[in-house]
Backbone atoms as SQL, in Angstrom:
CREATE TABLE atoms (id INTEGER PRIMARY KEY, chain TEXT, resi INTEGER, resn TEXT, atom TEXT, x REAL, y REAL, z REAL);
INSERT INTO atoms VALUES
  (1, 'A', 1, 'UNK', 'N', 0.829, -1.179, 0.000),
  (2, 'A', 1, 'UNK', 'CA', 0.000, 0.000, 0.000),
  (3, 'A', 1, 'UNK', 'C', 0.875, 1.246, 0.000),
  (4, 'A', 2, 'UNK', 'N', 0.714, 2.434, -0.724),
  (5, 'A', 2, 'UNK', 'CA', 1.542, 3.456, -0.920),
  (6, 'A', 2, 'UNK', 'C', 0.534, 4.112, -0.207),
  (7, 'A', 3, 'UNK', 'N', 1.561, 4.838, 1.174),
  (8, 'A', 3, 'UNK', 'CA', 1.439, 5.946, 1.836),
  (9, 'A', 3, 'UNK', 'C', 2.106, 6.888, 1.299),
  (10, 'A', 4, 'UNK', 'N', 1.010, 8.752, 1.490),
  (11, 'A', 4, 'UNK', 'CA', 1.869, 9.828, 0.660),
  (12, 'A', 4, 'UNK', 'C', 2.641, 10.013, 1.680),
  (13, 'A', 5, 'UNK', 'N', 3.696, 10.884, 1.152),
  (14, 'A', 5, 'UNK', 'CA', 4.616, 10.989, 1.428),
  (15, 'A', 5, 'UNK', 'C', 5.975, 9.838, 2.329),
  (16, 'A', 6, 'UNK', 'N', 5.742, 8.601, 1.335),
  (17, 'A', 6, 'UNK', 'CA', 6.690, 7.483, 1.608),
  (18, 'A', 6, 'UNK', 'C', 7.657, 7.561, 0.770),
  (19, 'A', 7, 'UNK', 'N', 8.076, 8.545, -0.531),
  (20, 'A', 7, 'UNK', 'CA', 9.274, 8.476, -1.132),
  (21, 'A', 7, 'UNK', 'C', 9.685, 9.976, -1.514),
  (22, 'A', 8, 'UNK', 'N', 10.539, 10.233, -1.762),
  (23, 'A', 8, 'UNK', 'CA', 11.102, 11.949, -1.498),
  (24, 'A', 8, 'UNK', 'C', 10.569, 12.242, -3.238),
  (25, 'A', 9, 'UNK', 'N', 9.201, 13.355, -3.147),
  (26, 'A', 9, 'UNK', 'CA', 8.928, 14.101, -4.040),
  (27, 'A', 9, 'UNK', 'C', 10.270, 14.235, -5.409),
  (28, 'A', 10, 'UNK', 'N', 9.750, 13.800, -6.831),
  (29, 'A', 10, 'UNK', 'CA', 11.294, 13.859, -7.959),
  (30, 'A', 10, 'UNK', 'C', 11.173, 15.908, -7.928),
  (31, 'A', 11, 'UNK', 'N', 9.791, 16.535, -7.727),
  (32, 'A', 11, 'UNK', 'CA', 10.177, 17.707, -8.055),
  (33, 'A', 11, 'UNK', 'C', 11.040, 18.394, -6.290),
  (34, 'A', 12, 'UNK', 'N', 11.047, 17.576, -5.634),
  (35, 'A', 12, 'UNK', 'CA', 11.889, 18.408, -4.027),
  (36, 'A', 12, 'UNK', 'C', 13.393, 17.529, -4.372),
  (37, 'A', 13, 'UNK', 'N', 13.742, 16.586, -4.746),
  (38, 'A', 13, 'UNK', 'CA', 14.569, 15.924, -5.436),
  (39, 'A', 13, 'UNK', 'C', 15.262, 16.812, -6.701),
  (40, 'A', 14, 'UNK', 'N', 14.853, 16.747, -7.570),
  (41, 'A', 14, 'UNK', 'CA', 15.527, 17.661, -8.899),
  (42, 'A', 14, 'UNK', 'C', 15.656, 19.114, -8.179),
  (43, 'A', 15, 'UNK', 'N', 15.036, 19.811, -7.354),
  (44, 'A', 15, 'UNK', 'CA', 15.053, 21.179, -7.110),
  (45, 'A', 15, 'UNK', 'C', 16.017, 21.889, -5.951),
  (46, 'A', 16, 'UNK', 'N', 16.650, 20.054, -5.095),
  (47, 'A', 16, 'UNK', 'CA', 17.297, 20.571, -3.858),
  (48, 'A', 16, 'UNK', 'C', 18.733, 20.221, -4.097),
  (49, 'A', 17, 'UNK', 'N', 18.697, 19.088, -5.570),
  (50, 'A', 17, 'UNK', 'CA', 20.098, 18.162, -5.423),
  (51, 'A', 17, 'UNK', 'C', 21.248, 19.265, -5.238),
  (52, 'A', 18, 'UNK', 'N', 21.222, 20.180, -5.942),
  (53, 'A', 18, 'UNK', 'CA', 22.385, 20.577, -5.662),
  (54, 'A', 18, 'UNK', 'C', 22.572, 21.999, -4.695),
  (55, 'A', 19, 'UNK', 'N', 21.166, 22.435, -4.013),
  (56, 'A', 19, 'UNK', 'CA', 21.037, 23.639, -3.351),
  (57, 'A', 19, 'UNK', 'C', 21.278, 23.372, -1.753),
  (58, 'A', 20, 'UNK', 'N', 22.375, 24.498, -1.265),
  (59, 'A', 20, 'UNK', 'CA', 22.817, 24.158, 0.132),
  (60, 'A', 20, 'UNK', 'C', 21.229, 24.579, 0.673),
  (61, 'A', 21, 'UNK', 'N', 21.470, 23.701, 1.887),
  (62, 'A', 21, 'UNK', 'CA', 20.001, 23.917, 2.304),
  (63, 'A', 21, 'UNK', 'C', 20.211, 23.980, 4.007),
  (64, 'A', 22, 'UNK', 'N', 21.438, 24.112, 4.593),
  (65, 'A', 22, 'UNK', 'CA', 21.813, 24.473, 5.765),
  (66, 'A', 22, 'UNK', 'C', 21.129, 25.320, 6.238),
  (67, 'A', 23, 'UNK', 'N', 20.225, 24.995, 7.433),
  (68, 'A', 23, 'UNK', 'CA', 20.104, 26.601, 7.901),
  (69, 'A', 23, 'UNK', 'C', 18.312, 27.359, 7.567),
  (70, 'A', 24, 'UNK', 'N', 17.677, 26.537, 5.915),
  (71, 'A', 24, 'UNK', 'CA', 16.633, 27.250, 5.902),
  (72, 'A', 24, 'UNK', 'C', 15.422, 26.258, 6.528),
  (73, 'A', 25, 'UNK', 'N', 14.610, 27.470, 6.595),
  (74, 'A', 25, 'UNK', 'CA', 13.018, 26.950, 7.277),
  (75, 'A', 25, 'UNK', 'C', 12.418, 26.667, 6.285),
  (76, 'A', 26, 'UNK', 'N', 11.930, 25.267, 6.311),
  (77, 'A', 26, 'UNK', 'CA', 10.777, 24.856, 5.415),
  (78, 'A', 26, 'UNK', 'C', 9.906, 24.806, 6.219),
  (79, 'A', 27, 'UNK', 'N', 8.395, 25.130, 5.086),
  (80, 'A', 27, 'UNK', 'CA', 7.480, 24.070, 5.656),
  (81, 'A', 27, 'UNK', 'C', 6.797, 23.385, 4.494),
  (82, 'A', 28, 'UNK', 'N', 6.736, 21.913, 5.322),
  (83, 'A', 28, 'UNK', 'CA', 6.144, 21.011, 4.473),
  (84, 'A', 28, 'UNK', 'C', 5.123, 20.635, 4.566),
  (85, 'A', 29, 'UNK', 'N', 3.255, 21.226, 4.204),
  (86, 'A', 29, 'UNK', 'CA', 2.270, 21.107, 3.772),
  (87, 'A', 29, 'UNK', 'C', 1.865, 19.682, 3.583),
  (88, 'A', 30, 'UNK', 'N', 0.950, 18.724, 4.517),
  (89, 'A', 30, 'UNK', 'CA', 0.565, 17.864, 3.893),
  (90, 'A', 30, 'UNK', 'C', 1.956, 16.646, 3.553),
  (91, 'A', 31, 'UNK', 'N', 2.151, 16.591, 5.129),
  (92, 'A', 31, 'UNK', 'CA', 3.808, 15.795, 4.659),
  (93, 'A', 31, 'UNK', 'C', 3.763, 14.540, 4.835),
  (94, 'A', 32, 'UNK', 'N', 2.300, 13.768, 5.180),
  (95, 'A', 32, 'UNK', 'CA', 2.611, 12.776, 4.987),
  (96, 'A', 32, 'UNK', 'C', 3.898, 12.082, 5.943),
  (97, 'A', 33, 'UNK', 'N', 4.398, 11.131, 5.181),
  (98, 'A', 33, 'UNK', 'CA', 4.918, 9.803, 5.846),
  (99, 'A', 33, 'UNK', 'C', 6.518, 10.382, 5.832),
  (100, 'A', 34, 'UNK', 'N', 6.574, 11.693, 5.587),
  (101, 'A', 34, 'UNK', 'CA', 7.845, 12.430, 6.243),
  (102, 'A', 34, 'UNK', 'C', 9.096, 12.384, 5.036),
  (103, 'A', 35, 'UNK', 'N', 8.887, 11.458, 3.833),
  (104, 'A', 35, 'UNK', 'CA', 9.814, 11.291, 3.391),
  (105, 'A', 35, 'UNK', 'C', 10.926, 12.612, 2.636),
  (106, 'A', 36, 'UNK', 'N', 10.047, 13.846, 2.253),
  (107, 'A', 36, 'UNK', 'CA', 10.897, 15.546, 1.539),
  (108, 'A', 36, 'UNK', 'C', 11.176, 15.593, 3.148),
  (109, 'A', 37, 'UNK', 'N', 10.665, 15.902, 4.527),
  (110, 'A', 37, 'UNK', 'CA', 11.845, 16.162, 5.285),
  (111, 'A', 37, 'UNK', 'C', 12.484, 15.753, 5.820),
  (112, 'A', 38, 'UNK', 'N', 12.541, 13.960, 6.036),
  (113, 'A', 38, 'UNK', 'CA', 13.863, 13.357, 6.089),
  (114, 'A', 38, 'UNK', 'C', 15.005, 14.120, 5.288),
  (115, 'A', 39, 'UNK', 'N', 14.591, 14.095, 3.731),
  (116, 'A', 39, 'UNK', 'CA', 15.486, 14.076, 3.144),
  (117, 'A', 39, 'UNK', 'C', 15.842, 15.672, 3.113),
  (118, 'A', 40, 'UNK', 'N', 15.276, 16.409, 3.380),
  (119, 'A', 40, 'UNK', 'CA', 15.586, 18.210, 3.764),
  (120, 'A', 40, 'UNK', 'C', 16.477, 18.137, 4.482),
  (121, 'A', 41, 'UNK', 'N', 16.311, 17.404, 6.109),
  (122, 'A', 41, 'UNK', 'CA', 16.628, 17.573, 7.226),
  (123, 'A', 41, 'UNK', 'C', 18.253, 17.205, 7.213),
  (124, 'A', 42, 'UNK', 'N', 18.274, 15.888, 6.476),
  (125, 'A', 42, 'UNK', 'CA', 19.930, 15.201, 6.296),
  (126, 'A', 42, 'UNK', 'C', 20.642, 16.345, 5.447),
  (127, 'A', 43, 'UNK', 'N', 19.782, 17.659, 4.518),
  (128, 'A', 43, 'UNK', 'CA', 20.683, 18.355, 3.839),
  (129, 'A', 43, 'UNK', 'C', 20.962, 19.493, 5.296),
  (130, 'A', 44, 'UNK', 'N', 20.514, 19.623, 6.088),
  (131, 'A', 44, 'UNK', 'CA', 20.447, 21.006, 7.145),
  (132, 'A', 44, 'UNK', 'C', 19.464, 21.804, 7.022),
  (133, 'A', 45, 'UNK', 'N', 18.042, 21.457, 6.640),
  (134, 'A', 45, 'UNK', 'CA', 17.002, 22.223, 6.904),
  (135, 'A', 45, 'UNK', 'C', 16.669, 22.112, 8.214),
  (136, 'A', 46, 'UNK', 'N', 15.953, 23.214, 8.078),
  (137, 'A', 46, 'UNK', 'CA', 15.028, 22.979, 9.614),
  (138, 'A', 46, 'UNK', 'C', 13.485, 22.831, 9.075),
  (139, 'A', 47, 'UNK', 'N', 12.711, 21.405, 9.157),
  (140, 'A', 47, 'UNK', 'CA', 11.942, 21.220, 8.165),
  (141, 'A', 47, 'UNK', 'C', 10.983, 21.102, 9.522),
  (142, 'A', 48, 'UNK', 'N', 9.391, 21.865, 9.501),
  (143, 'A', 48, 'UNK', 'CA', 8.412, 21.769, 10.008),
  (144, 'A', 48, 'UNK', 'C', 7.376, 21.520, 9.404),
  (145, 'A', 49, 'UNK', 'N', 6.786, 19.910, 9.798),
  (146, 'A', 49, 'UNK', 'CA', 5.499, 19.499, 9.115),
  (147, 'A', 49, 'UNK', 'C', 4.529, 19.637, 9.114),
  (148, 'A', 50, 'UNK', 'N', 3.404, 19.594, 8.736),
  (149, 'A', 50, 'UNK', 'CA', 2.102, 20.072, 8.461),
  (150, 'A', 50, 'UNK', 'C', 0.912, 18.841, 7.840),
  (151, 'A', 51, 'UNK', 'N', 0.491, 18.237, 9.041),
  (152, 'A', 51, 'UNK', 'CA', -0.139, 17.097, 8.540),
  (153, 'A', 51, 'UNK', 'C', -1.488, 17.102, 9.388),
  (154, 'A', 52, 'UNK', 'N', -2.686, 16.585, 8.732),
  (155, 'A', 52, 'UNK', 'CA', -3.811, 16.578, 9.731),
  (156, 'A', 52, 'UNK', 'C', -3.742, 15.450, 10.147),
  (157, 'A', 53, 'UNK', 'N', -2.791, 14.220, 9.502),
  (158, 'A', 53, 'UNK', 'CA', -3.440, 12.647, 10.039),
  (159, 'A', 53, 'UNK', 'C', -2.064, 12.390, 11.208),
  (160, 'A', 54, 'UNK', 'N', -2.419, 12.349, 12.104),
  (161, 'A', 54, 'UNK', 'CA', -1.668, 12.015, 13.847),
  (162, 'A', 54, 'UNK', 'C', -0.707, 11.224, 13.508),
  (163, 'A', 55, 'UNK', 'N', -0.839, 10.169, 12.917),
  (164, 'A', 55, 'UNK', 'CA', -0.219, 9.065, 12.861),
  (165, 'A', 55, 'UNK', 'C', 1.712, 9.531, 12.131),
  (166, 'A', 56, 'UNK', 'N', 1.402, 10.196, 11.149),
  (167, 'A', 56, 'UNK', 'CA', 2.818, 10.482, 10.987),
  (168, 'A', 56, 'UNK', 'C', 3.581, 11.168, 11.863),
  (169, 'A', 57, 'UNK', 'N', 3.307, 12.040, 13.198),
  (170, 'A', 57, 'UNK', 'CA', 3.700, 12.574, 13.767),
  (171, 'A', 57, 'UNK', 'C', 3.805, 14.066, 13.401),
  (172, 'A', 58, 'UNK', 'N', 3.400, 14.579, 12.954),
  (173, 'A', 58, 'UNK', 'CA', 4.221, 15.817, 12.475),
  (174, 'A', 58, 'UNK', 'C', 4.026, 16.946, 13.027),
  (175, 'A', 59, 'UNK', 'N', 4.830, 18.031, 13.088),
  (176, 'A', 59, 'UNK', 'CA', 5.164, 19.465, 14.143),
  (177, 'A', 59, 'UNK', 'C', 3.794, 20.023, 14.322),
  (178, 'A', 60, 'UNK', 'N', 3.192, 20.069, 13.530),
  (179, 'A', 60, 'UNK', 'CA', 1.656, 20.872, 13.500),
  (180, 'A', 60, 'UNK', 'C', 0.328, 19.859, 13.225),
  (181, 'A', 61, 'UNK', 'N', 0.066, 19.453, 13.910),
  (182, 'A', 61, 'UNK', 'CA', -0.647, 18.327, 13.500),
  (183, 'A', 61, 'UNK', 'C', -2.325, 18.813, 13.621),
  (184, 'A', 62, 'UNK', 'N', -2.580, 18.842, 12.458),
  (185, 'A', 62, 'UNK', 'CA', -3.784, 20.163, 12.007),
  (186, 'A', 62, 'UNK', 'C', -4.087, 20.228, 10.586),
  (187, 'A', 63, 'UNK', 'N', -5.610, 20.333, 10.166),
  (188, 'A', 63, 'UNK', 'CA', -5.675, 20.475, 9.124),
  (189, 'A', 63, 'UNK', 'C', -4.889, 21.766, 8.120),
  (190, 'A', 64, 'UNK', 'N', -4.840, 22.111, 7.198),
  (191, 'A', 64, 'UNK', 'CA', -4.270, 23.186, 6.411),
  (192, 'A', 64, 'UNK', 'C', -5.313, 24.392, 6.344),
  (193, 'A', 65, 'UNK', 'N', -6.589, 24.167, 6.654),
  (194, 'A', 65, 'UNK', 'CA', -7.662, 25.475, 6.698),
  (195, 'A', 65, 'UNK', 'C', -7.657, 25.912, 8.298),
  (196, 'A', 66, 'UNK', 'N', -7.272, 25.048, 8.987),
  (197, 'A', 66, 'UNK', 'CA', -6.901, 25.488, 10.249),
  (198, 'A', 66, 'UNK', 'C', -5.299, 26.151, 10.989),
  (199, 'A', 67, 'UNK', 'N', -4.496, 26.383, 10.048),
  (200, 'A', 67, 'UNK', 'CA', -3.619, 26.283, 10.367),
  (201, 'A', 67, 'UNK', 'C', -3.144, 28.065, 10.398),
  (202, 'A', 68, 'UNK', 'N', -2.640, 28.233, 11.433),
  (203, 'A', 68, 'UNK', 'CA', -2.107, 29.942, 11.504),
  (204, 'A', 68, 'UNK', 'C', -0.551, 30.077, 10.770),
  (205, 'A', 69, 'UNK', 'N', -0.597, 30.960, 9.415),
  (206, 'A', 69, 'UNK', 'CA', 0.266, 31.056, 9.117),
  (207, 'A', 69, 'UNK', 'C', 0.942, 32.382, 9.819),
  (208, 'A', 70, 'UNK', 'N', 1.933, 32.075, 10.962),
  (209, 'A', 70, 'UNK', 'CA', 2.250, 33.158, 12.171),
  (210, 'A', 70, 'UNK', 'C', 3.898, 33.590, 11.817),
  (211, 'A', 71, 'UNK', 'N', 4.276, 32.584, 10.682),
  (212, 'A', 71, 'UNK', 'CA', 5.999, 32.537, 10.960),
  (213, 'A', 71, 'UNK', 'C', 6.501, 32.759, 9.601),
  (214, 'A', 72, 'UNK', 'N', 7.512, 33.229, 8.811),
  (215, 'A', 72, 'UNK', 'CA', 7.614, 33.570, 7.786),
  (216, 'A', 72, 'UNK', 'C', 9.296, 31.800, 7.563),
  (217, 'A', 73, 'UNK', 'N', 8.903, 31.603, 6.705),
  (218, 'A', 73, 'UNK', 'CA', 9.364, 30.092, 6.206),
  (219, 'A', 73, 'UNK', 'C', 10.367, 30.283, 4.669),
  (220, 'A', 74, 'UNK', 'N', 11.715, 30.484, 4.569),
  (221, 'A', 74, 'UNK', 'CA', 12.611, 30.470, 3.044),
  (222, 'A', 74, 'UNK', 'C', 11.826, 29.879, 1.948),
  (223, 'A', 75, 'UNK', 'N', 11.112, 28.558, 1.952),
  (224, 'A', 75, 'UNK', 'CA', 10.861, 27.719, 1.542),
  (225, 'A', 75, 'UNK', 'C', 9.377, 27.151, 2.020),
  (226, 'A', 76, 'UNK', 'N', 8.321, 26.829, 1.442),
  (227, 'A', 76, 'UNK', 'CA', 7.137, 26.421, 1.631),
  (228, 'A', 76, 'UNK', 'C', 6.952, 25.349, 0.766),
  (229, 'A', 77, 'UNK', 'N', 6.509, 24.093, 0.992),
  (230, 'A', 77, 'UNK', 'CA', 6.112, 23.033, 0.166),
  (231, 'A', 77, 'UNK', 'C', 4.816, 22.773, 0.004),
  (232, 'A', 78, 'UNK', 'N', 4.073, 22.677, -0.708),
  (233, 'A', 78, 'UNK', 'CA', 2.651, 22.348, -0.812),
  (234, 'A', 78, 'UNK', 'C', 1.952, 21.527, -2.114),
  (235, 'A', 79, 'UNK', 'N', 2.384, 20.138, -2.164),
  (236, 'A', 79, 'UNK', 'CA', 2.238, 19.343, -3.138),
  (237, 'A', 79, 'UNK', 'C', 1.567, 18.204, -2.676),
  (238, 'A', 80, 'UNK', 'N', 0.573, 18.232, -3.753),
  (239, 'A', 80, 'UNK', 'CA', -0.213, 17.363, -3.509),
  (240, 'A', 80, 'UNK', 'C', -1.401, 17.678, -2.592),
  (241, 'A', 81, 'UNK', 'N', -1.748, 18.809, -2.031),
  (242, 'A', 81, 'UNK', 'CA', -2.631, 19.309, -1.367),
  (243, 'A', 81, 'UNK', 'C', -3.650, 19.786, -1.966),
  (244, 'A', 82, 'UNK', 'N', -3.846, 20.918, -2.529),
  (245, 'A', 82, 'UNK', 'CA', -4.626, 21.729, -3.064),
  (246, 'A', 82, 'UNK', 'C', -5.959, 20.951, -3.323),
  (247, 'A', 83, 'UNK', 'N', -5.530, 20.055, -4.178),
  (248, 'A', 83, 'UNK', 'CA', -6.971, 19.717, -5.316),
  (249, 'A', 83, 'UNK', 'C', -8.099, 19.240, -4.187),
  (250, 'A', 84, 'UNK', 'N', -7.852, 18.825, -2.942),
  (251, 'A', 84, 'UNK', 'CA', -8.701, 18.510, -1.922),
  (252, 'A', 84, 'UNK', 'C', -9.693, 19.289, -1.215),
  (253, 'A', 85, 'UNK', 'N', -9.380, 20.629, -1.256),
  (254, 'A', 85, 'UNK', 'CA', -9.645, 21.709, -1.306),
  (255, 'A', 85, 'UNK', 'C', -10.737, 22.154, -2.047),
  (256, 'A', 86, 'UNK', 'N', -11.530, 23.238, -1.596),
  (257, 'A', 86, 'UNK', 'CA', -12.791, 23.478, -2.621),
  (258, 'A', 86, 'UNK', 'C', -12.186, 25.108, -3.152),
  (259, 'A', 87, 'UNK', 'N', -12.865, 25.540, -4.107),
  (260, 'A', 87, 'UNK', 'CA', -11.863, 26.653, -4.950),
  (261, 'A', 87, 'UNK', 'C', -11.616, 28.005, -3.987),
  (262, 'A', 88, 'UNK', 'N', -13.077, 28.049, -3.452),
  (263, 'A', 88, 'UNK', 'CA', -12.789, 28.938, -2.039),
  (264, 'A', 88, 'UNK', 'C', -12.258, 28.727, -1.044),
  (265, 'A', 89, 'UNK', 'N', -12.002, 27.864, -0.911),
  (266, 'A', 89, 'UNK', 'CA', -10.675, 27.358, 0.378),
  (267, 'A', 89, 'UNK', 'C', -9.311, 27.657, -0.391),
  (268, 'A', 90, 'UNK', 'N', -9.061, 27.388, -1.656),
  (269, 'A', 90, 'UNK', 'CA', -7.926, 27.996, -2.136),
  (270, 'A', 90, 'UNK', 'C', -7.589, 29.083, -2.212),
  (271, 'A', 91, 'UNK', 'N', -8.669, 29.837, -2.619),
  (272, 'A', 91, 'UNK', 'CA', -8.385, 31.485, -2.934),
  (273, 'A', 91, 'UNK', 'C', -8.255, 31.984, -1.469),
  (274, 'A', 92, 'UNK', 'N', -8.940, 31.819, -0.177),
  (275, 'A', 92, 'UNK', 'CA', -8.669, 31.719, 0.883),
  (276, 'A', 92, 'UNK', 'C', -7.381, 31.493, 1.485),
  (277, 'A', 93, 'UNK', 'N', -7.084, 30.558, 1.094),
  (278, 'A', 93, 'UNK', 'CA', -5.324, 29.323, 1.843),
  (279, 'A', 93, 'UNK', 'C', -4.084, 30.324, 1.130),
  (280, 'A', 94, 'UNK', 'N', -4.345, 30.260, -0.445),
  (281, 'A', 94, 'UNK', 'CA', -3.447, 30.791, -1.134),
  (282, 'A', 94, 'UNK', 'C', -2.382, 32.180, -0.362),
  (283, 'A', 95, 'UNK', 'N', -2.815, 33.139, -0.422),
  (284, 'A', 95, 'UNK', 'CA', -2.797, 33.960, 0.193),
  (285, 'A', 95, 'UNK', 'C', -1.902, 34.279, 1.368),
  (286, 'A', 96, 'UNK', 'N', -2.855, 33.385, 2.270),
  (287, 'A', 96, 'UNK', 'CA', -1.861, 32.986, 3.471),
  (288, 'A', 96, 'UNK', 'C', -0.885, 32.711, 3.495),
  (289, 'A', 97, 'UNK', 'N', -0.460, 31.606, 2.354),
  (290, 'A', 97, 'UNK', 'CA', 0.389, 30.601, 2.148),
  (291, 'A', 97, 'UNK', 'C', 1.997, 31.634, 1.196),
  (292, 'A', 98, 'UNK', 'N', 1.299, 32.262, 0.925),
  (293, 'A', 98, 'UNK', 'CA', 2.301, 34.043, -0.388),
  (294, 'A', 98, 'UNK', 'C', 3.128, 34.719, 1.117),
  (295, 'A', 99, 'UNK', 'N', 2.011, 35.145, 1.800),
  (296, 'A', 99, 'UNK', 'CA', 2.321, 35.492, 2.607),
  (297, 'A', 99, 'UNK', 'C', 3.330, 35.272, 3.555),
  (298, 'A', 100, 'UNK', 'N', 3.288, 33.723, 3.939),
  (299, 'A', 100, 'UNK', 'CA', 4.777, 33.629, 4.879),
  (300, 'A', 100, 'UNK', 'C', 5.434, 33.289, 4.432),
  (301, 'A', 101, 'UNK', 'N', 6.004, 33.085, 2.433),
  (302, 'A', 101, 'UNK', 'CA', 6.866, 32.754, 2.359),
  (303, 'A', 101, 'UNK', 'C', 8.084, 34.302, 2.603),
  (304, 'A', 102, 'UNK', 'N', 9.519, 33.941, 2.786),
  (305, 'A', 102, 'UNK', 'CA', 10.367, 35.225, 3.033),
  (306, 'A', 102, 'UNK', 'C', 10.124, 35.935, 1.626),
  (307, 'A', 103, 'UNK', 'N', 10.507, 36.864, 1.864),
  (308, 'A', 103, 'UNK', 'CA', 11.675, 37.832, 0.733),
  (309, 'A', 103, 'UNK', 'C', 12.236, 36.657, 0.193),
  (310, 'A', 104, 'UNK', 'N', 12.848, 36.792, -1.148),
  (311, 'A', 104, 'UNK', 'CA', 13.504, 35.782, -2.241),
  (312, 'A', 104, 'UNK', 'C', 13.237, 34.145, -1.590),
  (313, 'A', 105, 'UNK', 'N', 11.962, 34.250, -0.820),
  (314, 'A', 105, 'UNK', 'CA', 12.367, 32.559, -0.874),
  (315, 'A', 105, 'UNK', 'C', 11.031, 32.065, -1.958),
  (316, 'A', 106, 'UNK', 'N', 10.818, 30.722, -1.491),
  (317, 'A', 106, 'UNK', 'CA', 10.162, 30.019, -2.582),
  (318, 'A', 106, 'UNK', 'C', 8.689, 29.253, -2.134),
  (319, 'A', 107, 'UNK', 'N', 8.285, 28.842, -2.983),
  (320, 'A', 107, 'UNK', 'CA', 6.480, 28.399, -3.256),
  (321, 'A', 107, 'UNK', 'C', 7.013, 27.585, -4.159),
  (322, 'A', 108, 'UNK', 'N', 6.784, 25.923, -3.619),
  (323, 'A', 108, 'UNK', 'CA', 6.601, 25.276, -4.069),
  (324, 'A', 108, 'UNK', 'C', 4.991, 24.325, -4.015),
  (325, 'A', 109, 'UNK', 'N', 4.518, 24.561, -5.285),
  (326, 'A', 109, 'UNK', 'CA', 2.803, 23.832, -5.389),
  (327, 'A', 109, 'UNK', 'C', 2.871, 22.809, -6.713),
  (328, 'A', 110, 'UNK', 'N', 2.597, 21.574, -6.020),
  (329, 'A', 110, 'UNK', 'CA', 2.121, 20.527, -6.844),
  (330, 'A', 110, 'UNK', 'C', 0.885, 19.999, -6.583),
  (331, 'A', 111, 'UNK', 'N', -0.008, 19.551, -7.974),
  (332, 'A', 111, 'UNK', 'CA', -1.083, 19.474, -7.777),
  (333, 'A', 111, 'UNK', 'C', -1.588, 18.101, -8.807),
  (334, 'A', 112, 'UNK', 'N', -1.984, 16.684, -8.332),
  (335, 'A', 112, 'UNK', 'CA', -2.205, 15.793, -9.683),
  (336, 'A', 112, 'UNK', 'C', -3.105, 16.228, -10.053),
  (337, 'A', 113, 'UNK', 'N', -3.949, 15.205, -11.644),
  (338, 'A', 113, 'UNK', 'CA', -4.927, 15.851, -12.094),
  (339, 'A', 113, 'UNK', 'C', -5.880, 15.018, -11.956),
  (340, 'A', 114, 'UNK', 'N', -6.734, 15.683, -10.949),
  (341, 'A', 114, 'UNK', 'CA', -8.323, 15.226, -10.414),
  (342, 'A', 114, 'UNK', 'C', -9.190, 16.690, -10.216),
  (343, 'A', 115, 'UNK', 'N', -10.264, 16.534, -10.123),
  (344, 'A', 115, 'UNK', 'CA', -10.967, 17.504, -9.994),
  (345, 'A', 115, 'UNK', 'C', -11.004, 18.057, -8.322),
  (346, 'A', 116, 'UNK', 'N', -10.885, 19.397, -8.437),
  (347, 'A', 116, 'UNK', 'CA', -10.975, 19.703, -6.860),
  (348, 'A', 116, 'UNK', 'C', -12.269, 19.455, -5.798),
  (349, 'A', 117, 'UNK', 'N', -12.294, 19.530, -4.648),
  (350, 'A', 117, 'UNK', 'CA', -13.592, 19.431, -3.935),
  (351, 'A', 117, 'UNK', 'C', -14.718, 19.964, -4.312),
  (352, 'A', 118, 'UNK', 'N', -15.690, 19.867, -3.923),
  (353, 'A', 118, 'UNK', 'CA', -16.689, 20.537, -4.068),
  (354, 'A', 118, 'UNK', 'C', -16.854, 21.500, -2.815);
């Protein structure tokens, strides 16, 4: 059975191989079975997760419409989330989500192709 986040994302893979990553704050959206911040963490991130299901453990353990974006983050991950979402919860989340990333850091959004919530 494939649990998400059981193998390190190819787009957090192709996008980190060669970027020092000592030092920055991620956050990882919907992280699942931990596998982008294992593999963050062994580069020197400081990777904080974002999961509603308990079981993976993760730093914030909370849905993503509940979640206070309070802290400004280099790096934001958010793949594979969205489409779960209804379009007003996006235009809503989005926002938030612009918001704490830093000055020159990054927004990362992946999304498969299914239709979003209703």
């Amino acid at each position: 059975m494939y649990i998400h986040g059981s193998q390190v994302n190819k787009l957090v893979k192709n996008f980190f191989k060669h970027k020092n990553c000592v030092n920055l704050a991620i956050l990882d959206i919907g992280s699942g079975g931990g596998a982008n911040a294992k593999y963050l963490r062994k580069k020197g991130a400081y990777v904080y997760t974002l999961d509603k299901d308990k079981q993976f453990d993760p730093v914030f353990n909370m849905d993503i419409k509940d979640f206070k974006f309070e802290h400004k983050y280099d790096i934001i991950l958010c793949l594979n989330v969205l489409q779960f979402l209804s379009i007003n919860e996006i235009k809503e989340i989005v926002p938030k989500i612009l918001n704490a990333v830093e000055d020159n850091g990054y927004l990362m959004i992946q999304m498969f192709d299914s239709p979003v919530a209703d």
